[in-house]
One Martini backbone bead per residue (centre of mass of N, CA, C, O) as a GRO file, in nm:
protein
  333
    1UNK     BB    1   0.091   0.044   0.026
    2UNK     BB    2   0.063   0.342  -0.019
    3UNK     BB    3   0.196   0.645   0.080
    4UNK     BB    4   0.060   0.969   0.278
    5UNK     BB    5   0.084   1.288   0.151
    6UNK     BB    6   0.046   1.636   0.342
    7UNK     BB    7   0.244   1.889   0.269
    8UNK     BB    8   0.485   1.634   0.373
    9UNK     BB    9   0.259   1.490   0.565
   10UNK     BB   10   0.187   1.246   0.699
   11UNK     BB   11  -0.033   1.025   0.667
   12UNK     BB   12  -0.230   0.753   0.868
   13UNK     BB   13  -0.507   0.872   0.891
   14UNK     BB   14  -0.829   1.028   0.813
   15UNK     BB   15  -0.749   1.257   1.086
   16UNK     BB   16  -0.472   1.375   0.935
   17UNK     BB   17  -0.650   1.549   0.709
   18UNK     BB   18  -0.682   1.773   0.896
   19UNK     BB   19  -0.505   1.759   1.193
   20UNK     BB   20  -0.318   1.887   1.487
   21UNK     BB   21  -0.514   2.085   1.575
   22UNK     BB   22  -0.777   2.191   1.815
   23UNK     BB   23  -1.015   2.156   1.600
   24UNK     BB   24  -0.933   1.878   1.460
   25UNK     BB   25  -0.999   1.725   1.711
   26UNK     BB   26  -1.277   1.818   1.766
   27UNK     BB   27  -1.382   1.644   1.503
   28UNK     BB   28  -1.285   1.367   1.552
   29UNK     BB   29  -1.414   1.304   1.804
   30UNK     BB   30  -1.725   1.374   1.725
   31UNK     BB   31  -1.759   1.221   1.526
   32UNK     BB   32  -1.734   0.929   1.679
   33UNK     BB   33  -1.954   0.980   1.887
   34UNK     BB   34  -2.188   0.990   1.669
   35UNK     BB   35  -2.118   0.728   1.551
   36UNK     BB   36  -2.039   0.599   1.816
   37UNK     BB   37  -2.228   0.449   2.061
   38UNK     BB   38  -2.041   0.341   2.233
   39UNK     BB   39  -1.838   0.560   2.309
   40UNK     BB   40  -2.066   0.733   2.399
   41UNK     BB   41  -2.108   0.558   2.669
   42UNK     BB   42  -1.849   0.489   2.781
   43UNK     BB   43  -1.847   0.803   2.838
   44UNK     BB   44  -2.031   0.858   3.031
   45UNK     BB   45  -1.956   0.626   3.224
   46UNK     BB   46  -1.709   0.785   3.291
   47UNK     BB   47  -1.874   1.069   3.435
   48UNK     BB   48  -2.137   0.815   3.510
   49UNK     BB   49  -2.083   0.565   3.684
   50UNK     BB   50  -2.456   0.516   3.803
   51UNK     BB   51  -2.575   0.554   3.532
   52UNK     BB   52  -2.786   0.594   3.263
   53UNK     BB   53  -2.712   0.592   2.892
   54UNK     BB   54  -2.955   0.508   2.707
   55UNK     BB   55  -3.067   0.721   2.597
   56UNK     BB   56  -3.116   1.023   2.429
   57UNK     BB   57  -2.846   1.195   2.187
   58UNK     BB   58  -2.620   1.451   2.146
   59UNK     BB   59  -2.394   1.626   1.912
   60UNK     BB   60  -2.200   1.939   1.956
   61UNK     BB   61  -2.014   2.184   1.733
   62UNK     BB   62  -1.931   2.492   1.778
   63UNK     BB   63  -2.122   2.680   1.972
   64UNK     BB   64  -2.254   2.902   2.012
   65UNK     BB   65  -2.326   3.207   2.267
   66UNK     BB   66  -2.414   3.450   2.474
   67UNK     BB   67  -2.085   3.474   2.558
   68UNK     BB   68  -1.933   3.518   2.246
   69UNK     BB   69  -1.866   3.140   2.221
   70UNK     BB   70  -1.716   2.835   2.179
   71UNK     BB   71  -1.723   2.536   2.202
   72UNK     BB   72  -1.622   2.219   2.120
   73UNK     BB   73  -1.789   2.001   2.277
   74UNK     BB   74  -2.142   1.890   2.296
   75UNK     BB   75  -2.355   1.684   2.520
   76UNK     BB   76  -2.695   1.568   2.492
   77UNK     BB   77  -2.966   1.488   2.680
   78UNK     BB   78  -3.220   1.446   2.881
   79UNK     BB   79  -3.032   1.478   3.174
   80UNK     BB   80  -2.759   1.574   3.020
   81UNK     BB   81  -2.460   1.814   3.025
   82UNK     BB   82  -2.192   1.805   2.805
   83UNK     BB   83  -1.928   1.985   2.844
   84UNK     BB   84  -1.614   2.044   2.596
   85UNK     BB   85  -1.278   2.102   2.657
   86UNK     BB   86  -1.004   2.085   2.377
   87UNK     BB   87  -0.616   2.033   2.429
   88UNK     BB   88  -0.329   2.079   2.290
   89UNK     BB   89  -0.145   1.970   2.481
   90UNK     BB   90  -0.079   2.064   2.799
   91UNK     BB   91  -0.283   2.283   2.767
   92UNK     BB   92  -0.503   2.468   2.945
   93UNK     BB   93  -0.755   2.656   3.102
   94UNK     BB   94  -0.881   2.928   3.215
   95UNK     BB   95  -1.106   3.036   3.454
   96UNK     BB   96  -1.215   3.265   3.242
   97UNK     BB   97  -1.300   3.017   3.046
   98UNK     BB   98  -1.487   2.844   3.211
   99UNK     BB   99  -1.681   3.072   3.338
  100UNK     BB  100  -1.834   3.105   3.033
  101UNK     BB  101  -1.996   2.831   3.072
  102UNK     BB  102  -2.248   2.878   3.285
  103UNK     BB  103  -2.508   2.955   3.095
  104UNK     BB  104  -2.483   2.672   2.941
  105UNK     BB  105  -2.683   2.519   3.222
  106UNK     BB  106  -2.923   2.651   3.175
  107UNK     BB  107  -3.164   2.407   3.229
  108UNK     BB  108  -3.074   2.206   3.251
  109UNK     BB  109  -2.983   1.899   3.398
  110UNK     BB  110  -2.883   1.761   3.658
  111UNK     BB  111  -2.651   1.625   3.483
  112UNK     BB  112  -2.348   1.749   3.482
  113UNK     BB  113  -2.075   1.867   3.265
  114UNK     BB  114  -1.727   1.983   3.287
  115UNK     BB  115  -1.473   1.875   3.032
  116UNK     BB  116  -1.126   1.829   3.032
  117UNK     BB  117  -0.884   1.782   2.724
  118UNK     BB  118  -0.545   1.640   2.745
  119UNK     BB  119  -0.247   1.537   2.781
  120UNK     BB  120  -0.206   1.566   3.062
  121UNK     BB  121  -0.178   1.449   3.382
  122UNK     BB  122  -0.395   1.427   3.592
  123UNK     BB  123  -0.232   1.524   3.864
  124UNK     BB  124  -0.170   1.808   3.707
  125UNK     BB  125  -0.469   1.888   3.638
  126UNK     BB  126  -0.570   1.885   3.949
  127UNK     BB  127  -0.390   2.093   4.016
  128UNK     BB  128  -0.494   2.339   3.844
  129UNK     BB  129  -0.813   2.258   3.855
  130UNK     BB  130  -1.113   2.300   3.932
  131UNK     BB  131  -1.394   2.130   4.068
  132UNK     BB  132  -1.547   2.349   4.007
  133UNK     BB  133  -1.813   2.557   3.828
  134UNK     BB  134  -2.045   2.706   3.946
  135UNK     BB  135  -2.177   2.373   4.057
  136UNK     BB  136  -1.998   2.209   3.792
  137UNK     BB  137  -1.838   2.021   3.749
  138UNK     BB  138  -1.504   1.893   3.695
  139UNK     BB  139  -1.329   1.697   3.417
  140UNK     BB  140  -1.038   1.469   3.356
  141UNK     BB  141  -0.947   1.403   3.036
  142UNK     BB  142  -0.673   1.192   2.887
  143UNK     BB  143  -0.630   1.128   2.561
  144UNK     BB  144  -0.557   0.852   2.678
  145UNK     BB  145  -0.800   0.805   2.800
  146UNK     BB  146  -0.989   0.822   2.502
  147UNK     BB  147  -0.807   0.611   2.366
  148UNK     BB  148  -0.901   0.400   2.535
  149UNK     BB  149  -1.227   0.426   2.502
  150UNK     BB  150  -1.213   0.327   2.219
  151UNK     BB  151  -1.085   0.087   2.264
  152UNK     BB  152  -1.294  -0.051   2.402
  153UNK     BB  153  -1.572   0.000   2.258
  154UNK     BB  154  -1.516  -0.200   1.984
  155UNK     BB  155  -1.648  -0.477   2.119
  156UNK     BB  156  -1.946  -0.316   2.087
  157UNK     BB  157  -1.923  -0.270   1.779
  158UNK     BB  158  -1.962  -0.239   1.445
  159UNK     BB  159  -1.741  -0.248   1.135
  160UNK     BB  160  -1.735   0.044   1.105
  161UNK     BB  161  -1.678   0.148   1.377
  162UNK     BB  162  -1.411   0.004   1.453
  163UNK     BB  163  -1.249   0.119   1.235
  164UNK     BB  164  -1.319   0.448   1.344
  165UNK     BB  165  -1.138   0.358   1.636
  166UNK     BB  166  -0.918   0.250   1.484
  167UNK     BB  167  -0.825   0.547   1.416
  168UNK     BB  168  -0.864   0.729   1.636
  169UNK     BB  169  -0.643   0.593   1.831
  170UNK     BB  170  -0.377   0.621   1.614
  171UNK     BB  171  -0.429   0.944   1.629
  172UNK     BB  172  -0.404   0.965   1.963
  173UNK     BB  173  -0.137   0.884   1.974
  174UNK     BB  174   0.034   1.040   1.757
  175UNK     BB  175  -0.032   1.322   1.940
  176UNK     BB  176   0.105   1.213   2.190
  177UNK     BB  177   0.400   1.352   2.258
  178UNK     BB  178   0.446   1.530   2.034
  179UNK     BB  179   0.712   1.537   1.790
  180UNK     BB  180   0.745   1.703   1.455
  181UNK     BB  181   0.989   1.506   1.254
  182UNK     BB  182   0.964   1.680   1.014
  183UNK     BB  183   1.088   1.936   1.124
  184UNK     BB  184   1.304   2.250   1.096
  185UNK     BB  185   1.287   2.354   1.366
  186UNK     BB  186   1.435   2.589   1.591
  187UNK     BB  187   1.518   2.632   1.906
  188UNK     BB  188   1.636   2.935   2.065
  189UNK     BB  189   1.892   2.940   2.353
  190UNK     BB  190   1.996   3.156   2.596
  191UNK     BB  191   2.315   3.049   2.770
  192UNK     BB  192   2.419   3.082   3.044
  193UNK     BB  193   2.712   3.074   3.285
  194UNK     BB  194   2.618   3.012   3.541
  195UNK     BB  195   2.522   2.913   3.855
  196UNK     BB  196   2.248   2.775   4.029
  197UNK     BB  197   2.239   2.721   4.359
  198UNK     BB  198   2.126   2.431   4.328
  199UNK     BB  199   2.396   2.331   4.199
  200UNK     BB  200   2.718   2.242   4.056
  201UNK     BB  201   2.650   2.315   3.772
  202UNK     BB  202   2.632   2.492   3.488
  203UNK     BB  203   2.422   2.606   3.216
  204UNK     BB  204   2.641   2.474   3.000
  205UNK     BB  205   2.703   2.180   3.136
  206UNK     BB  206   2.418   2.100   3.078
  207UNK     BB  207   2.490   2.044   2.776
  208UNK     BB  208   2.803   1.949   2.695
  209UNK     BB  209   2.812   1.723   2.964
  210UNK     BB  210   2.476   1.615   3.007
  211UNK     BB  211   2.264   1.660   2.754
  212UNK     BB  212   2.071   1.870   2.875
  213UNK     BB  213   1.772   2.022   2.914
  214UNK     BB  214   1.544   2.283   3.081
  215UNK     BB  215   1.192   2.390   3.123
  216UNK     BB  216   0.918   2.561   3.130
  217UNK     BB  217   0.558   2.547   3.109
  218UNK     BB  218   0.452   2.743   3.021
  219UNK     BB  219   0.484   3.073   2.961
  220UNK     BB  220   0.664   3.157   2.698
  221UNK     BB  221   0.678   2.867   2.627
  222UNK     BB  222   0.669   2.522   2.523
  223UNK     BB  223   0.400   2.301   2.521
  224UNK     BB  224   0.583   2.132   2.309
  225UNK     BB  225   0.824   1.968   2.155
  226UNK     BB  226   1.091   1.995   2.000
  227UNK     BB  227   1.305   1.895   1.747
  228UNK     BB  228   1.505   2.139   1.773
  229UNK     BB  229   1.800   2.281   1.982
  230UNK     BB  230   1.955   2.576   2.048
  231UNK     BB  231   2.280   2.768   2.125
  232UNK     BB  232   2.324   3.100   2.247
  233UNK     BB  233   2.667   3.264   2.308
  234UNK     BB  234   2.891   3.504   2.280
  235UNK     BB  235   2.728   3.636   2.029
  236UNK     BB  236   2.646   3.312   1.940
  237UNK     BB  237   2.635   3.021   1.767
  238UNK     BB  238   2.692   2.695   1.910
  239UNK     BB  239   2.441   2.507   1.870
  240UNK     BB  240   2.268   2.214   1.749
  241UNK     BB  241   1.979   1.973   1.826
  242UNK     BB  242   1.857   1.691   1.907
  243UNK     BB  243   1.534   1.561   2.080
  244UNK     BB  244   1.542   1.251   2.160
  245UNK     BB  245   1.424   1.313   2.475
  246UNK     BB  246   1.160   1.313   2.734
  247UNK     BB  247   1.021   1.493   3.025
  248UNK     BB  248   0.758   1.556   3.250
  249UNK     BB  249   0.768   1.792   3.511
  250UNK     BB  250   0.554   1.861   3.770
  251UNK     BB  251   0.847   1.787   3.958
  252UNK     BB  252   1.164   1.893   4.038
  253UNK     BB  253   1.256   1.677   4.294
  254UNK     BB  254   1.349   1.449   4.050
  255UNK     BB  255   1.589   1.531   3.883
  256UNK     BB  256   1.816   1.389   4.026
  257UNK     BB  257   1.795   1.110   3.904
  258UNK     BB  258   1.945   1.263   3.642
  259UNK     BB  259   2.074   1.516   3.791
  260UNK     BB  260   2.253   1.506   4.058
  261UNK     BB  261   2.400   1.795   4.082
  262UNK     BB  262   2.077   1.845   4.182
  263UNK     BB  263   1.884   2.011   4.377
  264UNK     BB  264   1.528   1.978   4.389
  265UNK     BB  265   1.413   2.083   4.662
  266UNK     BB  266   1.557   2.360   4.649
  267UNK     BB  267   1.415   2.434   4.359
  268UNK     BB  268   1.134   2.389   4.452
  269UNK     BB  269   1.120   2.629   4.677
  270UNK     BB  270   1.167   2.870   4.397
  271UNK     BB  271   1.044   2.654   4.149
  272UNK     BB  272   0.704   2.464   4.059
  273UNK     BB  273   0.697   2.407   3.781
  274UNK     BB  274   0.696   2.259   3.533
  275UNK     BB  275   0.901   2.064   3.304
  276UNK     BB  276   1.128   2.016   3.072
  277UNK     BB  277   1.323   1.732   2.988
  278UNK     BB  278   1.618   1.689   2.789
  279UNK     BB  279   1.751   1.527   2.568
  280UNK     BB  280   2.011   1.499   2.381
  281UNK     BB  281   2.197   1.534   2.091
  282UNK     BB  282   2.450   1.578   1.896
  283UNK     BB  283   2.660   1.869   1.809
  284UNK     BB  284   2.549   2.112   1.566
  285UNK     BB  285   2.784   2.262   1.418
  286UNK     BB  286   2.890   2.556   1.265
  287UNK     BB  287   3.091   2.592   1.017
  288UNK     BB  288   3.040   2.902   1.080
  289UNK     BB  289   2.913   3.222   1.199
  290UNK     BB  290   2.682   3.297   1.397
  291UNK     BB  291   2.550   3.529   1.491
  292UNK     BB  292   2.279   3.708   1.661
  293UNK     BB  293   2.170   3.985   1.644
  294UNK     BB  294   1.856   4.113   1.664
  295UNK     BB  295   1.835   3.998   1.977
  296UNK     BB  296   1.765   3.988   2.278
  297UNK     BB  297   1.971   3.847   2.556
  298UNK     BB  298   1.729   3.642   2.621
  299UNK     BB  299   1.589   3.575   2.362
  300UNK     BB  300   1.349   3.349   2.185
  301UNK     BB  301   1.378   3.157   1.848
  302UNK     BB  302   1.228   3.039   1.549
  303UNK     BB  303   1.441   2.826   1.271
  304UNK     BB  304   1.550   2.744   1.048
  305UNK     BB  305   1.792   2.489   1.009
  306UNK     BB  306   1.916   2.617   0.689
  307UNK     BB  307   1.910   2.900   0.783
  308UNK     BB  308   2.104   2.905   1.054
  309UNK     BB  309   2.353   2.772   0.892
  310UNK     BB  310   2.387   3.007   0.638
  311UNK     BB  311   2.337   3.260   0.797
  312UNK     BB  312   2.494   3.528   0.981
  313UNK     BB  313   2.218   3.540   1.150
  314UNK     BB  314   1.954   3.475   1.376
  315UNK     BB  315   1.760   3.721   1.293
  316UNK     BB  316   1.767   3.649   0.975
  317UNK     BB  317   1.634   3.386   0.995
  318UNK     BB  318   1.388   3.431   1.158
  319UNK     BB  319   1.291   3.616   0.914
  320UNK     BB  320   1.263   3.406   0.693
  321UNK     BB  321   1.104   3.213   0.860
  322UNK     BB  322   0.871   3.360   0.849
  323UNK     BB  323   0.807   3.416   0.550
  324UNK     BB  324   0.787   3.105   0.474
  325UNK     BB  325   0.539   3.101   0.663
  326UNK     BB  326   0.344   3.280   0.479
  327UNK     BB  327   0.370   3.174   0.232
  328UNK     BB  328   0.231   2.887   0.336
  329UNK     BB  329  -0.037   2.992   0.387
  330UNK     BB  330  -0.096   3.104   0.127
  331UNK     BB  331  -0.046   2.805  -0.020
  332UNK     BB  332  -0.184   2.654   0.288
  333UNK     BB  333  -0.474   2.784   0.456
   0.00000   0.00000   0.00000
């Protein structure tokens, strides 16, 4: 059977024509929902174990509300009702996102509830969010979660069903703590000299010599990681690497199991935040001096892997990767 491939990207599933993005997700869990009776029935018996689940269901995909803003997905049944916000990677809904939806259950039925689905661990999402909404529940299910009940409910579908469950799976599968395989963007990322309190070694010796880098989970942060991530300092870039493999440290406490050199204890008294933890792949040198060019001394940004290597300065490269980004948009918008 020949590969497909779209724009570059392989094609895996029939949900991988939409592609990997938080709109693309909600419309693909939405259709087997609709389509799925079982799917449908076990994901709802996951939300109200005790509840019987079999009356009269719909599915609403990005529904308008009073509120001037769009559900995700909404399941409404004669008793129950139910709003899914979900999110692409560890990205979370803030308060004030959450809150919007209060207005949306007003008559509704007895059995309510609002729930959020996203990549990140249980225990990391019920750190973050609250357990109602103005009296309305809040549950949590990891994508990891949706694509085992996808898997659960095969059993019990018939063989078009089954089909659709199992393309759903592999692609909720694809989509967990992916990176982008394909891409050639680099993330680069200025490399202080100094050693932070908590450590033994310096922040440059823990890229050069422990092969390791790790940094905060958003704000301001990649929420997903990325597929190479370059280290420029004393003016220039100095190395780029593949990020080879990760873990998402919710608690920087365990980070010594890695990295002995550092107190995770003493870490965690300073800053609480969970943390992406990369290993590095071997040190792609550049050729010739890469500067930095006009970059702030802090400042992080995404650049094409060719144009990096390439251009006289990153912030060259980084103008340049925009540039291709912008024409790539509107030759396949």
């Amino acid at each position: 059977m020949a590969e497909l491939f779209l724009h570059g990207r392989k094609v895996r599933t029939v949900f991988d024509l939409l592609g990997n993005k938080e709109n693309d997700i909600t419309y693909s869990v939405g259709w087997a929902l609709a389509r799925c009776d079982g799917f449908l029935e076990l994901l709802i018996k996951r939300l109200f174990p005790d509840q019987d689940v079999s009356e009269n269901k719909s599915v609403h995909l990005q529904e308008f509300g009073s509120d001037h803003g769009y559900t995700d997905i909404e399941i409404v049944t004669e008793h129950r009702h139910i709003i899914i916000e979900a999110k692409r990677g560890w990205n979370l809904p803030t308060s004030d996102q959450l809150n919007k939806y209060r207005e949306r259950f007003a008559g509704a039925g007895p059995e309510n509830a609002l729930v959020v689905m996203a990549e990140c661990t249980t225990d990391y999402a019920l750190s973050k969010l609250p357990q109602t909404v103005d009296g309305i529940p809040l549950r949590y299910l990891s994508w990891k979660q949706v694509a085992d009940i996808a898997s659960q409910s095969i059993g019990v579908s018939n063989h078009a069903e089954k089909r659709l469950l199992r393309e759903l799976h592999r692609y909720l599968e694809g989509l967990m703590s992916m990176q982008n395989q394909t891409s050639n963007l680099v993330y680069v990322v200025a490399l202080g000299h100094g050693t932070p309190g908590w450590s033994s070694i310096s922040w440059r010796k823990m890229v050069t010599d422990k092969q390791r880098y790790f940094h905060p989970f958003g704000p301001g942060w990649p929420k997903e990681p990325p597929n190479y991530i370059g280290f420029r300092y004393d003016g220039k870039l100095q190395s780029v690497h593949h990020v080879d493999d990760y873990k998402v440290m919710a608690d920087v406490t365990n980070i010594s199991d890695d990295l002995p050199e550092i107190d995770g204890a003493k870490w965690r008294a300073l800053d609480k935040a969970a943390h992406f933890l990369y290993t590095l792949g071997p040190a792609i040198i550049p050729h010739r001096e890469v500067m930095t060019g006009s970059i702030w001394p802090s400042g992080r940004v995404w650049v094409m892997l060719d144009l990096l290597l390439t251009c006289p300065t990153i912030s060259e490269a980084r103008d340049l990767t925009q540039e291709r980004l912008r024409e790539s948009t509107k030759l396949h918008p």
